[in-house]
Backbone as CSV, one residue per row, in Angstrom:
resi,resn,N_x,N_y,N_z,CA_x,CA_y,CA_z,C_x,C_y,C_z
1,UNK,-4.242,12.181,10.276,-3.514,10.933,10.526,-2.805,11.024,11.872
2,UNK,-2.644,9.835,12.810,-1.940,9.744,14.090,-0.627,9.858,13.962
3,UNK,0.029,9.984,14.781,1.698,10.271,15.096,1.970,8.697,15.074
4,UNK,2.621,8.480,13.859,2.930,7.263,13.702,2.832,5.666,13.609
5,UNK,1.235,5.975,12.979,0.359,4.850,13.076,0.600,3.877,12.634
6,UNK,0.336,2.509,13.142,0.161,1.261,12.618,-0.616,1.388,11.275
7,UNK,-0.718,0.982,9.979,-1.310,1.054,8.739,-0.960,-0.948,8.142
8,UNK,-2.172,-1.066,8.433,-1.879,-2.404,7.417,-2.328,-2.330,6.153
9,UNK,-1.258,-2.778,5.022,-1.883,-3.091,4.397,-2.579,-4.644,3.555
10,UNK,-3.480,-4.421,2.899,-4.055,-5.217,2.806,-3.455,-6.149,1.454
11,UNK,-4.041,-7.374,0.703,-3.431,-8.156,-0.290,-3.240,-7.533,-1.429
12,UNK,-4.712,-6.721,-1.621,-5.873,-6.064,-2.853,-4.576,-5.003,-2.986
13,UNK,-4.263,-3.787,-2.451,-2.866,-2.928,-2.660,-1.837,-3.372,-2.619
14,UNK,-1.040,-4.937,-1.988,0.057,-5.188,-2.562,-0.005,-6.764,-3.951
15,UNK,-1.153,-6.611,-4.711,-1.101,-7.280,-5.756,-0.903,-6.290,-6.992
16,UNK,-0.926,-5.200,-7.125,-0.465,-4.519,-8.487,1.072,-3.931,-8.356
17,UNK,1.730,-4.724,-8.854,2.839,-4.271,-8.614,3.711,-2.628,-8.506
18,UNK,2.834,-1.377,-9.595,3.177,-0.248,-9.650,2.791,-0.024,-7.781
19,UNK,1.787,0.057,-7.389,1.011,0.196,-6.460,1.908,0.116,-5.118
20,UNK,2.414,-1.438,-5.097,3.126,-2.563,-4.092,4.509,-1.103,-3.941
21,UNK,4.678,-1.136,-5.032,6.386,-0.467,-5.113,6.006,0.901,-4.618
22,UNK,5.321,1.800,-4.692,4.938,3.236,-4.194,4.714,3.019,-2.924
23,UNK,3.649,2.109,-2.394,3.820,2.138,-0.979,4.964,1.802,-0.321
24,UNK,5.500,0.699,-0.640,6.768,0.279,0.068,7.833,1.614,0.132
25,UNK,8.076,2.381,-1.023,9.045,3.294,-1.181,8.584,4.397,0.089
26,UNK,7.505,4.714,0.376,6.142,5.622,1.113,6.674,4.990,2.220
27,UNK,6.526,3.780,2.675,6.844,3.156,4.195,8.486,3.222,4.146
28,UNK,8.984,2.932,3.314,10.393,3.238,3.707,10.818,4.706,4.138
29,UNK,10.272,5.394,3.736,10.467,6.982,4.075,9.479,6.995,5.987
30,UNK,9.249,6.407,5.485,7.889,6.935,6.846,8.427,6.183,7.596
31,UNK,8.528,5.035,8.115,9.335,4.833,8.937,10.443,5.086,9.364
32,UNK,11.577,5.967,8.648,12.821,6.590,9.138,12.398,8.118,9.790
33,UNK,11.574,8.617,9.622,10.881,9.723,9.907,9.056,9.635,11.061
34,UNK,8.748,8.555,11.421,8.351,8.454,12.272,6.757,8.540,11.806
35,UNK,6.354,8.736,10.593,5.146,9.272,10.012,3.504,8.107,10.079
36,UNK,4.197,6.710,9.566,3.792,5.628,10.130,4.328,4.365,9.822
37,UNK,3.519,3.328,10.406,4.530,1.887,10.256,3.716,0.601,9.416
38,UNK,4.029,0.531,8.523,3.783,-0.333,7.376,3.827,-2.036,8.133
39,UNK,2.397,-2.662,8.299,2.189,-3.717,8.370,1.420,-5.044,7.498
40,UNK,2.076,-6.098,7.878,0.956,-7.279,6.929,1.159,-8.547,7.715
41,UNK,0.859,-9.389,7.553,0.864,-10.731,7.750,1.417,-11.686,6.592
42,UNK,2.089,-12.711,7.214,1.859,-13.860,6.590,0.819,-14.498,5.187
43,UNK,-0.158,-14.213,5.889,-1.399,-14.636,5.467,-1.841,-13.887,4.591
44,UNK,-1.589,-12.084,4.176,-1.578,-11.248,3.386,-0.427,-11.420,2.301
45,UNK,0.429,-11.816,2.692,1.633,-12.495,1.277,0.803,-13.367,0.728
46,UNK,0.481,-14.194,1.678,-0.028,-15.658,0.483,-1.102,-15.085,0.141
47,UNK,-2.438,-14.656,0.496,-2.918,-14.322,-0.496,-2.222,-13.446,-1.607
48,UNK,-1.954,-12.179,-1.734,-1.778,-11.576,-2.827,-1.058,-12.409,-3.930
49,UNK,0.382,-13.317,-3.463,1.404,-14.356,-4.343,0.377,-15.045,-4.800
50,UNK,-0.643,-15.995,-4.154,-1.051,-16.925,-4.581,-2.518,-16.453,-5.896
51,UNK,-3.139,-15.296,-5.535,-3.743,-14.317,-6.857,-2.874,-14.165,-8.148
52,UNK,-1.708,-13.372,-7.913,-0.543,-13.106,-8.612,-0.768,-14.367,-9.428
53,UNK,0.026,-15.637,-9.074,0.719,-16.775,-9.632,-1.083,-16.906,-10.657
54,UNK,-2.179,-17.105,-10.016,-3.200,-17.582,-10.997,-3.383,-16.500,-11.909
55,UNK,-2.623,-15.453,-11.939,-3.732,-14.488,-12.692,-2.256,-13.940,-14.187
56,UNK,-0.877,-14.390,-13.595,0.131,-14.159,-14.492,1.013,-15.500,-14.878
57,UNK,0.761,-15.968,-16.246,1.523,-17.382,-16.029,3.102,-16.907,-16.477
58,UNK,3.568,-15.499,-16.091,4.661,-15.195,-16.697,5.630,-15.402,-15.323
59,UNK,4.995,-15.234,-13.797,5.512,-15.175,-12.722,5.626,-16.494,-12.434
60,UNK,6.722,-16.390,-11.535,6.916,-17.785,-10.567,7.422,-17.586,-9.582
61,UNK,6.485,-18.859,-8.720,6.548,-18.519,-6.959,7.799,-18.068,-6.286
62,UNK,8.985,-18.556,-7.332,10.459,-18.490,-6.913,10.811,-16.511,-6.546
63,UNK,9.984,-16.104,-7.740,10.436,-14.748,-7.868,9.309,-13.984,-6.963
64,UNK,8.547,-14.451,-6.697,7.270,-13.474,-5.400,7.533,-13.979,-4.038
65,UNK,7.917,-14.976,-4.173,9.076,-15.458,-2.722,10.232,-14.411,-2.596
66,UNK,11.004,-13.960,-3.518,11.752,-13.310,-3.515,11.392,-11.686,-3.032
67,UNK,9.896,-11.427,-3.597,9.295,-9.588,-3.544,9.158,-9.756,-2.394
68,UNK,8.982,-11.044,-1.668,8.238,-10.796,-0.228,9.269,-10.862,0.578
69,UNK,10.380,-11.418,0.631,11.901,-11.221,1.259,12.103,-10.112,1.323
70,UNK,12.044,-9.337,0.257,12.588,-8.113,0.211,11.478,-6.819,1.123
71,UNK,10.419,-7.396,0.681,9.564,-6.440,1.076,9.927,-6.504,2.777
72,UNK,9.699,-7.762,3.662,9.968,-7.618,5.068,11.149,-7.410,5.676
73,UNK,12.074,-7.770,4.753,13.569,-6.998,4.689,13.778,-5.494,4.757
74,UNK,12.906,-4.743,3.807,12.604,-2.926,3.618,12.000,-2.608,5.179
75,UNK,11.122,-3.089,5.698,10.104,-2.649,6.501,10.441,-3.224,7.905
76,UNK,11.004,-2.336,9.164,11.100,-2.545,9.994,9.765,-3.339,10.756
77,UNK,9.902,-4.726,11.390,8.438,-5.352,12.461,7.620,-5.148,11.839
78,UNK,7.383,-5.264,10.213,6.680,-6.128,9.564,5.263,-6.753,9.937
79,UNK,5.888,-7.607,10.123,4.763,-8.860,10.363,4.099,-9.089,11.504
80,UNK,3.095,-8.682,11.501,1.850,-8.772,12.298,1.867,-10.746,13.006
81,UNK,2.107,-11.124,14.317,1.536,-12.096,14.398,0.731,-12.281,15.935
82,UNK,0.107,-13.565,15.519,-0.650,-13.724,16.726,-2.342,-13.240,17.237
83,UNK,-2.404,-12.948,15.896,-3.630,-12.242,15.437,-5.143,-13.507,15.616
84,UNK,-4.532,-14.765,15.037,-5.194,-15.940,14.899,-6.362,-15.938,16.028
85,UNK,-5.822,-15.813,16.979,-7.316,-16.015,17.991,-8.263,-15.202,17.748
86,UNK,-8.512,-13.557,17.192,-9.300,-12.951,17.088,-10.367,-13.166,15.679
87,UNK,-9.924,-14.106,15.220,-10.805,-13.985,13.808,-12.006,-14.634,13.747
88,UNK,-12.178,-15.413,14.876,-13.748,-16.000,15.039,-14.768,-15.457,15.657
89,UNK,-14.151,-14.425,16.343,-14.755,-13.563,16.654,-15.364,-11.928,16.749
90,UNK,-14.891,-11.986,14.865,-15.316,-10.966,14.080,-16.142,-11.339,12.899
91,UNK,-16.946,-10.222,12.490,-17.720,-10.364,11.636,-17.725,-9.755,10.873
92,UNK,-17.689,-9.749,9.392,-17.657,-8.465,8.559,-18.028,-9.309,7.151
93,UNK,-18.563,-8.382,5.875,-19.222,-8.656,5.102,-18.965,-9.944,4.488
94,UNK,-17.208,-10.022,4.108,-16.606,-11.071,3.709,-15.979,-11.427,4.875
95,UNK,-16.380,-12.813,5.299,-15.509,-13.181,6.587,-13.933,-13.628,6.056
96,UNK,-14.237,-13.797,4.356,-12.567,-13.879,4.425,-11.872,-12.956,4.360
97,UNK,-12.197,-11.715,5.188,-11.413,-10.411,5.087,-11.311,-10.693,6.602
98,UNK,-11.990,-11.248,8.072,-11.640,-10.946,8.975,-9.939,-11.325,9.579
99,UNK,-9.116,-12.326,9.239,-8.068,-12.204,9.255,-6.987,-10.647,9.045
100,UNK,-7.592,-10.110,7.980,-6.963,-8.650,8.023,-7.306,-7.599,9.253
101,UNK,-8.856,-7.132,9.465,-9.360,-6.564,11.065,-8.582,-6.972,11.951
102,UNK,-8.516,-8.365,12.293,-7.628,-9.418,13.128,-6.266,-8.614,13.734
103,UNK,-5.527,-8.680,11.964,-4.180,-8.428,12.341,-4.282,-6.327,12.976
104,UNK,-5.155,-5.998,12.573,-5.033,-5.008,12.810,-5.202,-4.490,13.905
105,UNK,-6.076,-5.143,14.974,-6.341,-5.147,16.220,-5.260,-4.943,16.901
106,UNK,-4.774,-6.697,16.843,-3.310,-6.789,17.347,-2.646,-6.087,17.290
107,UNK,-2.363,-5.411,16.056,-0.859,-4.670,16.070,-1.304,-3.129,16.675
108,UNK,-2.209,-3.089,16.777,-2.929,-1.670,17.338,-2.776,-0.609,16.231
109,UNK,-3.519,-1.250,14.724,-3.253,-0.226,13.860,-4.624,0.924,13.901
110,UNK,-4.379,1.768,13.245,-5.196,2.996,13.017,-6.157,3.044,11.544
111,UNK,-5.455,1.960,10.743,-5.440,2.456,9.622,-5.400,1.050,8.593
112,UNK,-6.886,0.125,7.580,-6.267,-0.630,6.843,-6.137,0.139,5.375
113,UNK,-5.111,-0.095,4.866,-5.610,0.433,3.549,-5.437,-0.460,2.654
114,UNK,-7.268,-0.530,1.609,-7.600,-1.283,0.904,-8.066,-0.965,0.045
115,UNK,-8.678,-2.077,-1.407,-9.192,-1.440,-2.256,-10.387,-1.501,-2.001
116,UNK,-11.380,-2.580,-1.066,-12.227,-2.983,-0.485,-12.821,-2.413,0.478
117,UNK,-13.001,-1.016,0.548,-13.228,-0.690,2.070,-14.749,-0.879,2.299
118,UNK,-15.500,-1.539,1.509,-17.229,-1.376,2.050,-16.879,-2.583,2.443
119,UNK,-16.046,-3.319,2.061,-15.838,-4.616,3.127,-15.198,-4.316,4.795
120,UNK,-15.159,-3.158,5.027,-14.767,-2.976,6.549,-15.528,-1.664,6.874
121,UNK,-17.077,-1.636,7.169,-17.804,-0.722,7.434,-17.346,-0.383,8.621
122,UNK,-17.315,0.878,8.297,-17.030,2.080,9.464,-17.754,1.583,10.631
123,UNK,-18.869,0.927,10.906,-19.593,0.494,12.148,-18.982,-0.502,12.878
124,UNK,-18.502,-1.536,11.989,-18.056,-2.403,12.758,-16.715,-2.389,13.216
125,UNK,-15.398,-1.889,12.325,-14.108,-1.547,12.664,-14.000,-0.122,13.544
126,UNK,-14.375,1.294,13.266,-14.177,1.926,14.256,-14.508,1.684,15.617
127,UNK,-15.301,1.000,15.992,-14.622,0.533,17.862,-13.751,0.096,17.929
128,UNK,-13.397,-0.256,17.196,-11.685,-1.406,17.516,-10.514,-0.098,17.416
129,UNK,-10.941,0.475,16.695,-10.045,1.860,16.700,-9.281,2.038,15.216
130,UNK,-10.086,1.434,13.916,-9.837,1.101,13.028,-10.329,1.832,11.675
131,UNK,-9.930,2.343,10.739,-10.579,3.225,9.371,-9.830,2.442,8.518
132,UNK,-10.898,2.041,7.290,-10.288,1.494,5.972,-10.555,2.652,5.204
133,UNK,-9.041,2.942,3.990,-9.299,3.650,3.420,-8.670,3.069,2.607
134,UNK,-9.040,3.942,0.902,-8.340,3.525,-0.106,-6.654,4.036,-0.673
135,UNK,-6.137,3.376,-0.996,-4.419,3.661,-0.895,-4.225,4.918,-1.663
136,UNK,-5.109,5.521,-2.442,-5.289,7.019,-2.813,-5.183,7.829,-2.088
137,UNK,-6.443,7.651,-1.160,-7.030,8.741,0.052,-5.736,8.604,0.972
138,UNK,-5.336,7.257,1.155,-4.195,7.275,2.205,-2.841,7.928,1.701
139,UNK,-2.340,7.816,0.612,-1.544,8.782,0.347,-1.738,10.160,-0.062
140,UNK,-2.636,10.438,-0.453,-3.000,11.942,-0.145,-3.521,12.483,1.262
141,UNK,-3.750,11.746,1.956,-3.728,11.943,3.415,-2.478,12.257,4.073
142,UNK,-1.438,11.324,3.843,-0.114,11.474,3.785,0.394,13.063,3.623
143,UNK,0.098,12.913,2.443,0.877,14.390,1.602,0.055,15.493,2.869
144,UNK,-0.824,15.557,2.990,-1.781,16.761,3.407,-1.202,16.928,4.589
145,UNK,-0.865,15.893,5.636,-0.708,15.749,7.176,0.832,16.693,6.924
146,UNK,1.988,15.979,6.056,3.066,16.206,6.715,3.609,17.082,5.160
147,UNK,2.800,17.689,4.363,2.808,19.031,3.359,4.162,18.889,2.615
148,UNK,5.035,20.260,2.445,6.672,19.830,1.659,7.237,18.659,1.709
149,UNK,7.036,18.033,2.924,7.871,16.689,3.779,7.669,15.667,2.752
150,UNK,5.521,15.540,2.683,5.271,14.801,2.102,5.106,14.623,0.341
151,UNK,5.136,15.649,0.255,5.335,16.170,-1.382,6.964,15.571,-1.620
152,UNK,7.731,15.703,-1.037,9.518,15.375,-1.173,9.501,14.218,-1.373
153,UNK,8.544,13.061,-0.531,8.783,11.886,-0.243,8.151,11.156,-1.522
154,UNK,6.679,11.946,-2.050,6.253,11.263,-2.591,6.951,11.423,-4.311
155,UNK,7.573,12.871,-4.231,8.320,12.593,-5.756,9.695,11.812,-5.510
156,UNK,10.714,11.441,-4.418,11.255,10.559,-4.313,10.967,9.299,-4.586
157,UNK,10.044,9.071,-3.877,9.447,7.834,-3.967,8.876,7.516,-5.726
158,UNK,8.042,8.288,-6.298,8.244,8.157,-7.686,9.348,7.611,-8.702
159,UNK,10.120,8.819,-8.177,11.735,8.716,-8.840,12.584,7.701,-9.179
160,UNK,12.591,7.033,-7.398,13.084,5.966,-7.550,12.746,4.749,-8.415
161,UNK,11.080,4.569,-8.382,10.248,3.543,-9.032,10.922,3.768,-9.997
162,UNK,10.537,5.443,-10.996,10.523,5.088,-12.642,12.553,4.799,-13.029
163,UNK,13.104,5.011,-12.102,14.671,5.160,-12.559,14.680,3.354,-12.296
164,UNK,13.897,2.701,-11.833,13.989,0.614,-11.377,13.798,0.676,-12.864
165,UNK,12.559,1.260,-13.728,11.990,0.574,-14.551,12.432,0.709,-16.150
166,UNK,13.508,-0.674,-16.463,14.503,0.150,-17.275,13.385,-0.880,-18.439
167,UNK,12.560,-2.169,-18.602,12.475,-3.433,-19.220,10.840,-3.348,-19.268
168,UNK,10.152,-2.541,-19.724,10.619,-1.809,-20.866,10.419,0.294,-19.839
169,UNK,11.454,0.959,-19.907,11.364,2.286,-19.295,10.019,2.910,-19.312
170,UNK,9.746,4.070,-18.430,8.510,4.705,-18.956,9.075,6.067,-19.039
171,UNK,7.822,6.967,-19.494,8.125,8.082,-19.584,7.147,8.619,-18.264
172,UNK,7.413,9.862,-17.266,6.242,10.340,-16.650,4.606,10.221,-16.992
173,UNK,4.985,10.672,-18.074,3.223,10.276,-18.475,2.758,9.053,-18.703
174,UNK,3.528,7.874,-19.312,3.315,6.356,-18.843,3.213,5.934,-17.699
175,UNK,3.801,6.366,-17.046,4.132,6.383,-15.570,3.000,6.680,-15.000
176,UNK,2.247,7.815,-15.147,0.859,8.083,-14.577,-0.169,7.628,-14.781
177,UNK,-0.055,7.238,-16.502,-1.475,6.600,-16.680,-1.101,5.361,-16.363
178,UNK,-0.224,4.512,-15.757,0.295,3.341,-15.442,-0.770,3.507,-13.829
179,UNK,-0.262,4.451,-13.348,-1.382,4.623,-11.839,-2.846,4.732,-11.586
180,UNK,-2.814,5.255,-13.297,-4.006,5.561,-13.240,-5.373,4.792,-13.597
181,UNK,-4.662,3.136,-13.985,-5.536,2.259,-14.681,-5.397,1.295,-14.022
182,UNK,-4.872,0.973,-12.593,-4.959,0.022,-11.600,-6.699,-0.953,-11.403
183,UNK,-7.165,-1.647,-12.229,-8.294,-1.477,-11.841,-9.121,-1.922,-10.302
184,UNK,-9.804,-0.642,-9.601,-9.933,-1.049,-8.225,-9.319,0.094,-7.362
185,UNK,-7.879,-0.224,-7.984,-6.965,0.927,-7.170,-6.097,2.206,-7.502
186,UNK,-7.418,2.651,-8.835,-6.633,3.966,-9.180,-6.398,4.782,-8.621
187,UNK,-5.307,5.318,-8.744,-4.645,6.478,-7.560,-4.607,8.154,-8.362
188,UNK,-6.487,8.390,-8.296,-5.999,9.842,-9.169,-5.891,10.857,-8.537
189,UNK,-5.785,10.947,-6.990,-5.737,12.153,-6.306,-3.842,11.836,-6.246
190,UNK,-3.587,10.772,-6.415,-2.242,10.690,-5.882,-1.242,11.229,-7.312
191,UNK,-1.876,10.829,-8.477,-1.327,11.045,-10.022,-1.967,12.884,-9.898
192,UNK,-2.496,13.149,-9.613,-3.032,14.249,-9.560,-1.817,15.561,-8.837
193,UNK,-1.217,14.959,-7.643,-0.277,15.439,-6.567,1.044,15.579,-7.313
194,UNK,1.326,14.520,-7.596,2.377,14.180,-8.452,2.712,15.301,-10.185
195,UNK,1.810,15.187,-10.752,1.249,16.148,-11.709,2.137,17.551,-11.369
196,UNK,1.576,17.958,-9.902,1.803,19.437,-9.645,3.230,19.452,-8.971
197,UNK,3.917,18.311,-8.590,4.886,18.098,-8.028,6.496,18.128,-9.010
198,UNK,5.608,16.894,-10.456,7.049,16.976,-11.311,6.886,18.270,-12.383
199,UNK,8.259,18.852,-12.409,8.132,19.654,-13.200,7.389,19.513,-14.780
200,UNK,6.452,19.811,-14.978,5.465,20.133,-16.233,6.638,20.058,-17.522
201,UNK,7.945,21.020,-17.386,8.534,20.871,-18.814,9.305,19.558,-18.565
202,UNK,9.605,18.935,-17.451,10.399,17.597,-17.567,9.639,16.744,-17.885
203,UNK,7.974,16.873,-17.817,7.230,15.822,-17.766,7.121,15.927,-19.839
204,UNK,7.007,17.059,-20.117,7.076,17.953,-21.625,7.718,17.149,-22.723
205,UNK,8.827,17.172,-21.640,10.477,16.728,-22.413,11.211,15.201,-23.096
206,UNK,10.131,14.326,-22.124,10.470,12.714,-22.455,9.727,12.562,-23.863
């Protein structure tokens, strides 16, 4: 991984909410530490909210208006703009993915991470200076690059999640197979890390 790369992510990783909350916690660390810089668009909110709202009639726009405040609130320069001119003049399997390439150009990222990556073949995004990977590989990429640092961050980052989740609580092992049944975006190298990270008798003990 680069010294502090641009990483967008994409709708597909911030529509499962366990998912949304690990990365964000991941970019909040990484950006105070220089590791990399968590991007999206506009246009990446509304899609994921507007999936969300059809796919849960328990949510309302009031309260994913609200995740997305917060989310560009957490994340220093955010939002990718100005991207718009480049999208007619990309091509890729689903052209309704070129808006994402787009923003990534612009912001001069390194890195999309998606659940979709045969939708951004290595042929056509690496000239631009671009790798899609899946939010697994990218956080175990993470861990590997920056080792104790990233092992610290990522059981922090855990921590914090399961200590939010009081309605209804989990236990570690809910907690994992909660990661682990994302469908699309299971994270088992990352539940895997984690595993060797929380202590075995605390995990024992709930």
């Amino acid at each position: 991984m680069n010294n502090n790369p641009a990483v967008v992510f994409d709708a597909c990783v911030l529509y499962p909410a366990p998912l949304r909350d690990l990365l964000l916690e991941l970019a909040g660390y990484a950006q105070d530490r220089g590791w990399f810089r968590a991007k999206w668009t506009e246009e990446i909110h509304s899609e994921w909210i507007r999936n969300l709202l059809a796919n849960r009639e328990d949510l309302t726009n009031a309260q994913l208006d609200r995740t997305k405040a917060l989310m560009n609130k957490h994340i220093d320069d955010c939002l990718v703009t100005g991207y718009e001119h480049r999208i007619s003049i990309l091509t890729l399997p689903d052209q309704n993915d070129r808006h994402v390439l787009a923003a990534a150009i612009e912001c001069g990222a390194s890195i999309i991470v998606t659940a979709n990556v045969s939708d951004f073949p290595a042929e056509i995004v690496l000239p631009s200076g671009v790798q899609a990977m899946t939010a697994d590989d990218f956080i175990a990429g993470l861990i590997s690059t920056f080792e104790s640092e990233g092992e610290s961050a990522l059981e922090a980052s855990a921590r914090a999640i399961k200590e939010r989740l009081k309605n209804p609580a989990m236990t570690w092992s809910q907690y994992f197979d909660c990661l682990l049944t994302m469908s699309g975006n299971e994270l088992t190298k990352t539940v895997g890390l984690l595993r060797d990270i929380v202590p075995a008798s605390e995990v024992a003990a709930e």
